[in-house]
N, C-alpha and C positions, 0 to 999 in steps of 0.2 A: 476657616479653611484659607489656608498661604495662595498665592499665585502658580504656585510651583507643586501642588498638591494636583489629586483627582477623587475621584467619591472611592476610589479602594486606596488610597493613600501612594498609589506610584508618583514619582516623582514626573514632572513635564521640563524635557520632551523624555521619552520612554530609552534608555540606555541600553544599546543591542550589545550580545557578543555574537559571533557566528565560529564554528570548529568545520573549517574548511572553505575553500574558495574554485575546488576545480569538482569537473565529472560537475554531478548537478548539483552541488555546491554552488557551481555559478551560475547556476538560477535563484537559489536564493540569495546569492550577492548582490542580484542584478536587481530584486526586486523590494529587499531593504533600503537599497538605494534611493530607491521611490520613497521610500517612509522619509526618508532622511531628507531629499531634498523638499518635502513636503513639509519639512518642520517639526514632525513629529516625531520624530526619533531621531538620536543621533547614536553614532558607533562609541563605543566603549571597549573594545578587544577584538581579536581573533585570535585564532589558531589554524596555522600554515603548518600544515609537516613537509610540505614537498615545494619549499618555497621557488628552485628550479623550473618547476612548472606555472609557474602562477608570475612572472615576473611585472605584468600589466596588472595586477591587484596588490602586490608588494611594493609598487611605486604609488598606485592609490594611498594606502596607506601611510605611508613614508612621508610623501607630501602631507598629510594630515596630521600628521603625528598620531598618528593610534597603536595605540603597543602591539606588536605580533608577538605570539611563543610561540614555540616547535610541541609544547605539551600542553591540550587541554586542563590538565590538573594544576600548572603551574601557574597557568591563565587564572584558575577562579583563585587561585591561593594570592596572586598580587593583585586582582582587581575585582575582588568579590564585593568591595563595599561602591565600586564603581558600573557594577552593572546590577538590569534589574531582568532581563529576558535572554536565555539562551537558545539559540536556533540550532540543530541537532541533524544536518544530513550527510549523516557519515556512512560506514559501513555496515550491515543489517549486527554485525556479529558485537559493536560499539555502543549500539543502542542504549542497550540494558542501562550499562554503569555509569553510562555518562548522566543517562536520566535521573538516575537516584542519585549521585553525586551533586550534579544541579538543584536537585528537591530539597537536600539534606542543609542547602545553606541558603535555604528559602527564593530559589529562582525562577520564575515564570520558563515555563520547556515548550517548545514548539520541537517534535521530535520527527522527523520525516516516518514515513510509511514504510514497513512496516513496521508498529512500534515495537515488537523485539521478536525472536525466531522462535521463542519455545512458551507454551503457557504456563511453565515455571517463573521465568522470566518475568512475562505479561503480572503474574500476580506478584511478583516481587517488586514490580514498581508500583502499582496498586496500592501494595501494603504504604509501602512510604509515601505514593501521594495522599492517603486516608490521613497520616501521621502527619504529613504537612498541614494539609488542608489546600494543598495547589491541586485546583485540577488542571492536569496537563494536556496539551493540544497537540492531536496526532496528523502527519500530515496526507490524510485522505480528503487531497481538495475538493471534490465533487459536494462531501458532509459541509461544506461552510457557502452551502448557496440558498439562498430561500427558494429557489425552483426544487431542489431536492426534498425539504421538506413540504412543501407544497404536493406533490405527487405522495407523500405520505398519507397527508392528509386528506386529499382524494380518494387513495386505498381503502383507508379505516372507514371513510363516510359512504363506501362500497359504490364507489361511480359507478368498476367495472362488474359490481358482485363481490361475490367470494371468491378470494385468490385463490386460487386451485393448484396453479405451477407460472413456476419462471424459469426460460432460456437464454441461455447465452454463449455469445460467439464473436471471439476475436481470434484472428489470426495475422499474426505481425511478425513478419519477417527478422532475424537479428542474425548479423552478420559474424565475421572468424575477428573483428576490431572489435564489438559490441563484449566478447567474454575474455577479449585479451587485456580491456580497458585497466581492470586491476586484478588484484590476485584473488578474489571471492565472487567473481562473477560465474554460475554456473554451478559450485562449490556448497555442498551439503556443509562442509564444518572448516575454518579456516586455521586453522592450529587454536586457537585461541576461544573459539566459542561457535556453537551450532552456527549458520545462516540459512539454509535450508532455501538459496536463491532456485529462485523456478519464474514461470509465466505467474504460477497462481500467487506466487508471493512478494513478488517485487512492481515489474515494470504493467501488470493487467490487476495487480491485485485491487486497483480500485474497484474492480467489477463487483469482487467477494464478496468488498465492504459494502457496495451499496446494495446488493442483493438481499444480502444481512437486515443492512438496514428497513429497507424497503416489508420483510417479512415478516419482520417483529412486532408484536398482538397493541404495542402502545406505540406514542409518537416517537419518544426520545428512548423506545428499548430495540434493540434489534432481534432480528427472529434466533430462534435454540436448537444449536442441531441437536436430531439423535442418532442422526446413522447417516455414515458418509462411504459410501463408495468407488471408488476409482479403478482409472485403469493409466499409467503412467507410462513415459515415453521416450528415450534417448537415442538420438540422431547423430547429435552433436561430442564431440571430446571433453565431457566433464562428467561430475559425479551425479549430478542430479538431471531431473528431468527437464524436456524443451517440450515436452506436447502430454495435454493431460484432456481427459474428459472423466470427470466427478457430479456425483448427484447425491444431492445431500437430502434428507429432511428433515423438515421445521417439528419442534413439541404442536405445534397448531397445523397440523397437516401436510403443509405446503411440502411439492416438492419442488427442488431448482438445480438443473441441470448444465454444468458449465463447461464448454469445449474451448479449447485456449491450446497455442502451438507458436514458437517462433522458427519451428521451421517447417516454412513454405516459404515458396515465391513470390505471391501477385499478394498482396496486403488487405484483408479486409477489416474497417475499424469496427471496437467494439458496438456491440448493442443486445440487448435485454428484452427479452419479450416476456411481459406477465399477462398471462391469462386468466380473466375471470371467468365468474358463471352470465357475468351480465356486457364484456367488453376484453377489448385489451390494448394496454398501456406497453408502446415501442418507446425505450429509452435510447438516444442514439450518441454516441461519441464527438458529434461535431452535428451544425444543422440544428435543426428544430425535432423536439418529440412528438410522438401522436398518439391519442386516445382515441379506439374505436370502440363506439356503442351501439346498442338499439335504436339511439337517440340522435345518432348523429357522431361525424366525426370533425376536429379538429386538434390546429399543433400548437405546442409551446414552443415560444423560441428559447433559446440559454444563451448565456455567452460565450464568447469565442475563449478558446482554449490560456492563451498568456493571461487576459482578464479574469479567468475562473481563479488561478494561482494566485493573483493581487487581490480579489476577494479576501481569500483565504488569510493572507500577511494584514492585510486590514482589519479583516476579524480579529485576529489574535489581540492585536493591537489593543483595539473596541473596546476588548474582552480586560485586559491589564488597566484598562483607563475606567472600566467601571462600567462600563455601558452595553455590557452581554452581548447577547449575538449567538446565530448557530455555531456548532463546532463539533470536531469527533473527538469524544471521548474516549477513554480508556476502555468503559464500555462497549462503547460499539467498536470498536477496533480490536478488542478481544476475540471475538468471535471468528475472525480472520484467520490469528494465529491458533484458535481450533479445528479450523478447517483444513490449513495446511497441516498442520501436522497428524492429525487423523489421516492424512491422506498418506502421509509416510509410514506411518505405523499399520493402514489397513492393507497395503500389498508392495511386491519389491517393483522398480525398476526397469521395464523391460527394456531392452538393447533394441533398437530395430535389426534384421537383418541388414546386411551392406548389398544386398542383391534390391535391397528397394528404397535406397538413399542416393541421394546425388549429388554432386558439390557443383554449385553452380558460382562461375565468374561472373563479377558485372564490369562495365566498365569502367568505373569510378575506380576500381582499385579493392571494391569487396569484393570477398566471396562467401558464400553460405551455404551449411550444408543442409539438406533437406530433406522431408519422404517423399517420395511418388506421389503424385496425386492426391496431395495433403488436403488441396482447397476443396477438393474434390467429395472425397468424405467427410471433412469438417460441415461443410454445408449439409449433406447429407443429413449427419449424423444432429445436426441442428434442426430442420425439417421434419426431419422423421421422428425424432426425439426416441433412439437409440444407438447401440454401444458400437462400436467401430468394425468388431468383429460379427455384429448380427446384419449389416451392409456388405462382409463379403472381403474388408481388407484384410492383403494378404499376410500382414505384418502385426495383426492386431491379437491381441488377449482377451478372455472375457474378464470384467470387474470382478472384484474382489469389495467385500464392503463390512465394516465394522461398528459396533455396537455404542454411539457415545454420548449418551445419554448421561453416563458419571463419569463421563471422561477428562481429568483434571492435569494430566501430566504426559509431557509426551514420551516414550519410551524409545523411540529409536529404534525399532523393530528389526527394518529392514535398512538401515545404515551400514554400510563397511565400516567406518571409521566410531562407532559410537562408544568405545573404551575411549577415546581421545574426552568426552565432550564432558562439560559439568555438569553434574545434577541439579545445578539452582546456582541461582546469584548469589555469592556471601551476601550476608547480611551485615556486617558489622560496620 
């Protein structure tokens, strides 16, 4: 073995490319960075389409000499034999092609979260990463923490008992900037391919995965829905929904119940309650977690949130040099894109009245629009562990829930636009 070798044969230091640099794009620039000044990677491309925007990362680059193009495809076609990892946090409706396009010419995928909007999709990268042999790393940072799997492993050794149900509740504020940022924020289908952006799928969708996670009968399987419920929410001016409460359950009994909304006011961060028959295990969003038993109670601490992310980039990393490490797979991040889209296909839309929405100003220059007494019954409906309209609001639906057990395709049920969208990834 050369100097320049690792036990999986990548070259040292590890050759990045990255397909974007703004929106959170410049999170992951910021934090390759790190790899880089650390010796361990160094840059090999990117890809700016909106170089206008970015002109403090295109002088980065400039001064380095690192080739920019305007086109990801054109990127791997001049410097495929120059890079060995691509980094993927683009748009949800991008995901797909770029993944399998990366696969296809043998390239380590770090693909932001969600790894693609339809589980046609999901299984179309699949097939090609089987056909590679890359498994690819999807970006649900929370999966690349050993505290995460650790709480696994507490579960299955039944600290708290038998998991019985899990709850959860975030409610995070997003402003009239947060869905103006580009043109697929908010946005069931962007001309070009499903995104299906929501609370449950983008900006909280870590909740889904780790709930997933957390339910599943092995260490490294996640739990199987068979029947997912909801009741869906729109406050705000786009296609898709801003406030969901969904209950899903597990082949292994579990139920788990998820309320999620970005439109309210006062921000509560996420957190997860699983209940056993012997305890229960608070997952919290920031701070420290807690186990409570018969036995006694105490917390885990985790890391603060910038360091979960650099976890994560280091993992990958680990992982390409040979030396493994947790990480989310295709696997367990499948499960996500079953949940959302079950959720589109089990009922439509509902509109809130404008008799119980309200746009509120803040100082800063945002505004957002919102429901009444959103925090109000979110908490509720987290506590009581039911549906929004068995509390009494006045704006609510009952659930609606469907059967998915063989549920392999998502169908677009209740989409306006779903003549627009494809049925599957070309494969060719």
């Amino acid at each position: 073995m050369n100097e320049n070798s690792t036990p999986s044969g990548a070259r040292q230091p590890i050759r990045i490319a990255l397909i974007g640099v703004t929106g959170y794009a410049l999170a992951y620039f910021e934090d390759l960075n790190k790899l880089v000044d650390s010796g361990r990677a160094q840059w090999a491309a990117v890809t700016v389409i909106n170089p206008e925007q970015a002109p403090d990362q295109m002088q980065f680059f400039k001064d380095r000499k690192i080739p920019v193009f305007a086109d990801y495809r054109e990127m791997l076609d001049k410097e495929q034999d120059n890079i060995d990892w691509v980094c993927i946090p683009t748009a949800i409706g991008w995901h797909t092609q770029m993944t399998i396009d990366c696969l296809r010419l043998g390239k380590q995928v770090l693909v932001e979260k969600p790894l693609a909007p339809t589980l046609q999709d999901v299984d179309a990268i699949r097939k090609v990463e089987k056909e590679t042999g890359i498994s690819i790393c999807v970006g649900f940072q929370h999966t690349y923490l050993e505290e995460t799997w650790d709480l696994k492993r507490r579960l299955l050794d039944g600290e708290i008992g038998e998991v019985k149900r899990v709850d959860c509740i975030a409610l995070w504020p997003r402003s009239t900037n947060y869905y103006a940022r580009n043109n697929w924020a908010g946005q069931l289908h962007d001309g070009h391919s499903w995104v299906l952006d929501s609370p449950l799928h983008n900006g909280l969708s870590h909740m889904v995965n780790l709930i997933l996670f957390w339910t599943g009968s092995e260490l490294d399987k996640p739990g199987n829905l068979v029947r997912v419920s909801s009741e869906t929410y729109r406050a705000k001016p786009i296609e898709s929904f801003d406030t969901i409460r969904t209950v899903a359950e597990m082949a292994n009994g579990i139920e788990a119940a998820v309320i999620l909304t970005h439109s309210n006011t006062n921000a509560i961060d996420p957190e997860i309650r699983i209940t056993g028959t012997n305890g229960t295990l608070v997952w919290r969003f920031r701070g420290h977690h807690s186990i409570y038993t018969r036995d006694g109670d105490y917390s885990i601490k985790t890391p603060g949130l910038l360091r979960i992310r650099e976890i994560m980039f280091e993992t990958v990393l680990d992982r390409i040099e040979g030396k493994g490490g947790y990480f989310c797979s295709t696997e367990i991040a499948r499960g996500t894109a079953k949940w959302v889209n079950a959720v589109h296909d089990a009922a439509p839309i509902h509109e809130v009245p404008q008799i119980y929405r309200q746009h509120v100003d803040i100082v800063d220059g945002e505004s957002y629009d919102t429901i009444q007494d959103m925090e109000y019954y979110g908490i509720r409906s987290y506590l009581e562990k039911c549906a929004f309209a068995d509390l009494g609001a006045p704006w609510a639906v009952q659930p609606r829930s469907l059967n998915v057990r063989d549920y392999n395709n998502f169908e677009a049920r209740y989409c306006d636009n779903a003549a627009l969208a494809p049925q599957a990834v070309p494969m060719k």
